[in-house]
N, C-alpha and C positions, 0 to 999 in steps of 0.2 A: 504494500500500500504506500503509494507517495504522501508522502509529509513534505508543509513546506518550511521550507526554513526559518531560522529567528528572525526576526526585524534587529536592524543594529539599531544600539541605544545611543540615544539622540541627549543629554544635555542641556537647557534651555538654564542661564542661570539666572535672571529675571522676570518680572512678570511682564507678559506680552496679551493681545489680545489675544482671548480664550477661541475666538472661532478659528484664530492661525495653530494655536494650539492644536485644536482638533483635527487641521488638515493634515498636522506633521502626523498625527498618532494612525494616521493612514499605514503610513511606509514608517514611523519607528517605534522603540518600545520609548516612549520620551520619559525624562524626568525632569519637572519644571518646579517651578517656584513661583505660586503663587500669589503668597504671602507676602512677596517680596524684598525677603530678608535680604540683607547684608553679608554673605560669607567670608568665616576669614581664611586663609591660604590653607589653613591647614582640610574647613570644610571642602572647601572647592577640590582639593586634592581627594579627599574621602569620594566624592560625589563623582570626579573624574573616574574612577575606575570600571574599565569595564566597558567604556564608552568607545563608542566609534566618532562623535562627533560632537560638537560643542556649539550652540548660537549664544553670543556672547553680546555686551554692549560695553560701550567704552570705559564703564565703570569696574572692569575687568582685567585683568593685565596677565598675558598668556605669554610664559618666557622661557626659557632653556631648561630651566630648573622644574618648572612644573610638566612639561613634555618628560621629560626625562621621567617621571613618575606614571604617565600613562601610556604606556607601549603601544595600547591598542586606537590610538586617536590618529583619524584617519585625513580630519575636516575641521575647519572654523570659519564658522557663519559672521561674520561680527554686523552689526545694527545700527552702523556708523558709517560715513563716506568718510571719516577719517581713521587711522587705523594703526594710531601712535601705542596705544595699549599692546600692540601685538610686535611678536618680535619676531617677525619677517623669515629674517634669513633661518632664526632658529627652525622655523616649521618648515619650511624651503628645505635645511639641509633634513631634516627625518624625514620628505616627501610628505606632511601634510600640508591640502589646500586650505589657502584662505581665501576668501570671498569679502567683498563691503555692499556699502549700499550707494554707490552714484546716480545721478541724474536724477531719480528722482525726489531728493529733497531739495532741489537749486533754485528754484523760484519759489518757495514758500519761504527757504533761507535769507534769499535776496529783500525778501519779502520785509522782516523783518530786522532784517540789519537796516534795512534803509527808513523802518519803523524807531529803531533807537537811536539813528543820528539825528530824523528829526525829532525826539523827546529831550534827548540832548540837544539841541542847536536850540529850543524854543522852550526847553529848561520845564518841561511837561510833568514830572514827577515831584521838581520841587515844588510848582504853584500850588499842584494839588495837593499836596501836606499842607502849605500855607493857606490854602482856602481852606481845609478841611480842620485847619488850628485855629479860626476864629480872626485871621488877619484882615482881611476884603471886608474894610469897611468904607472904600471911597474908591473912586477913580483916579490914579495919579499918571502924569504923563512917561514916570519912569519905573514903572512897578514891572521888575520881571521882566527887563529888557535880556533880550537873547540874540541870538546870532541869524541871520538869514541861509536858506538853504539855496533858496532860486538864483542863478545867477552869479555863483560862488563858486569857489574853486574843489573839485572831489578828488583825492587821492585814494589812490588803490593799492594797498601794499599785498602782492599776488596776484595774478589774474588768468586764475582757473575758472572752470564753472560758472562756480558762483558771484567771484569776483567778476566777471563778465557782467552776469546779470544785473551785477550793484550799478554798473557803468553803464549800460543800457537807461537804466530807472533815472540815474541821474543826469543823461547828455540828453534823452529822447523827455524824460516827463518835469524836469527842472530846470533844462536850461542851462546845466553846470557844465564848468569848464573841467573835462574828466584828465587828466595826468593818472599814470601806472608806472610801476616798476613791479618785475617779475624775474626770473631765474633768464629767461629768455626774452627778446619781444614777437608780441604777436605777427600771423601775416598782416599785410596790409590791408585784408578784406574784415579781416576779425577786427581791427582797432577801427575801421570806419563804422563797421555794425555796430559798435559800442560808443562810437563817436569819442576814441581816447588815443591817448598818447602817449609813448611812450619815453620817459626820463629818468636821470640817476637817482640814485638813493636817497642821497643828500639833496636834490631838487625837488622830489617830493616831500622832504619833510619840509624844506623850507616854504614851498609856496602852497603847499595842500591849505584849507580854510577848515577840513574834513576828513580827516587821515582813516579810512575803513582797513581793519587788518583781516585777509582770509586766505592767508600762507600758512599753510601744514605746519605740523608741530614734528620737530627733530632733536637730536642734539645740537646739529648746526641752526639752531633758527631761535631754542632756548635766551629768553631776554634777548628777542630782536628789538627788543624797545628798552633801553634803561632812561637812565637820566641824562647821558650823553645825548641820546637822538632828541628824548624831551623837550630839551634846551634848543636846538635845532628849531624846534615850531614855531609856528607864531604866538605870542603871547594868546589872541583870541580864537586859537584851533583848536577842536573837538579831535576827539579820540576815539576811535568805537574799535570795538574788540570782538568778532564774531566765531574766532579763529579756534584756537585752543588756550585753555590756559599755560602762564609758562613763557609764550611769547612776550609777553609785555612781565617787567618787572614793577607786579605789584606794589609792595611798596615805597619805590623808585615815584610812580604815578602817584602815588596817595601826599608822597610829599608834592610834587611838581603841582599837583591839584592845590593843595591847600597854600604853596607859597604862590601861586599865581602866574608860573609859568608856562599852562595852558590854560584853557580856560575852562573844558569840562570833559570829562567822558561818559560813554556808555560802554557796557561790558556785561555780556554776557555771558563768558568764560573765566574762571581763578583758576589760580595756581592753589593747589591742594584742593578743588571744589568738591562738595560741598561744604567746606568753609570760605569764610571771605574775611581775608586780610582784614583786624579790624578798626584800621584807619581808614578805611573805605568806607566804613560804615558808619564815621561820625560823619561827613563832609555831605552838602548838601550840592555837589556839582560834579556828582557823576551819578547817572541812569543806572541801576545793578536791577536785570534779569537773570533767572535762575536757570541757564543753561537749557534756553527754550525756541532757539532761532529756528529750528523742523518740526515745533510742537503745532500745527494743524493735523486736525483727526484724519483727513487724509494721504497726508503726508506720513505721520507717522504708521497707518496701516501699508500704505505702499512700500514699506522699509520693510515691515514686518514680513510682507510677504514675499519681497526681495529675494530676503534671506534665506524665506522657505523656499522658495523657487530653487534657488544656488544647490540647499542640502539635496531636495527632491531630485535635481538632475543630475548629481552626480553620482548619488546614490541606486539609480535608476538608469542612469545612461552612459557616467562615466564623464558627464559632461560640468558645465558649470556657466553661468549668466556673467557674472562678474569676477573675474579671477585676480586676485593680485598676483599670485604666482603661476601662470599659466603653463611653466615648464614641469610642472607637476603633474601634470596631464597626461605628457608625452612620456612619463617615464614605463 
């Protein structure tokens, strides 16, 4: 009599939505996390055994040392288009695939980066605490003066993806004058479609009015912003942080903020998040999101299923949607 084989076990170490849940438990034996604890290295290790495959989220960090404890992991999903938490090469060399999620979080991201430079530039978070503290009791013609977005100068430090889309939002729907620097420059058709242009380092920080950060997190990229570039800005330029935390030196910014040598930020990403430096958190001139630039429900289910897509097909086909290490394939 034919029997069919086990389902490999599938990993889920967050809680995800339950109907993607249920499609994995199609094709694996999964074991997920509801509840949505917290594990520490050693549970994750416990949990790892035994597994063929792991969908992970950036709050995750899968490294040489934890590989080396599961022999039998074959795959990583990860639920991020960024994918600093993984250590590449390590999985690369034992022949496990890693998979992310691109493309489709770029214009909900864009979305919202370009949502906190203007909360930032029009100072949206502090009015509201000051109207909401009993202040707005008259009209004055300087109450809550902020910076203009329309017509102003947009810098772009990276111009991947999403960085694209920032430049789009800003050349095509504000009128701004877009400036980039990138690892490379764009073709000529890419920088026209975004209506941007391409300048040094040091020329961005100096003439940006709106410095947007959304270059990858590496060791080489760690504190691409301290207090040296800071200083570089114009006194009255905004900061926004979409990136990863780590790039910008926390509290490098919390001084520069508070002595006046920028004039504000928004930041979505910390370094050690979920905590937040906490000279951030006195100062009333920087915008702090909780690490929410891909948080629409469709977006964040289109990641979800991304990811199952990636496990389902290589598990089933040998194949894979989004590969970071595609030589893994052909082995």
């Amino acid at each position: 009599m034919h029997t069919s084989s086990p389902q490999p076990r599938l990993l889920v170490t967050r809680a995800i939505f339950p109907d993607v849940v249920d499609r994995l438990r199609q094709h694996f034996e999964v074991i997920d996390n509801p509840e949505d604890a917290l594990w520490t290295r050693e549970q994750m290790d416990d949990r790892l055994q035994g597994c063929a495959a792991v969908l992970t989220t950036p709050s995750e960090a899968i490294d040489g040392e934890l590989l080396a404890r599961s022999p039998g992991l074959r795959m990583c999903a990860n639920m991020a288009v960024g994918y600093n938490n993984l250590d590449l090469p390590a999985l690369t060399a034992r022949g496990i695939l890693a998979t992310n999620t691109p493309d489709v979080l770029t214009e909900t991201t864009a979305d919202f980066g370009f949502a906190l430079l203007l909360a930032t530039a029009r100072r949206v978070t502090e009015a509201e605490r000051w109207l909401r503290d009993g202040h707005w009791t008259k009209w004055r013609y300087d109450t809550l003066l902020g910076r203009d977005v329309h017509g102003s100068t947009l810098g772009i430090l990276g111009m991947g993806r999403i960085g694209q889309a920032i430049a789009r939002r800003g050349a095509h729907g504000f009128g701004m004058r877009v400036i980039y620097h990138n690892r490379s420059q764009l073709d000529a058709a890419t920088e026209q479609a975004c209506g941007a242009r391409y300048v040094s380092r040091e020329t961005l920080l100096r003439e940006a009015d709106h410095l947007v950060l959304v270059l990858p997190y590496s060791a080489g990229t760690h504190h691409s912003i301290g207090m040296a570039e800071l200083r570089q800005m114009k006194p009255g330029a905004s900061l926004i942080n979409i990136a990863r935390g780590g790039i910008v030196d926390d509290a490098a910014l919390a001084r520069a903020l508070r002595e006046g040598v920028i004039a504000a930020a928004g930041l979505d990403v910390f370094e050690g998040e979920p905590q937040v430096h906490p000279d951030l958190l006195t100062l009333d001139n920087v915008v702090l999101s909780p690490h929410i630039a891909s948080a629409s429900e469709a977006t964040r289910r289109a990641m979800a299923n991304l990811a199952a897509d990636n496990l389902i097909a290589f598990f089933t086909r040998g194949e894979a949607l989004t590969p970071l290490n595609p030589e893994v394939l052909t082995r």
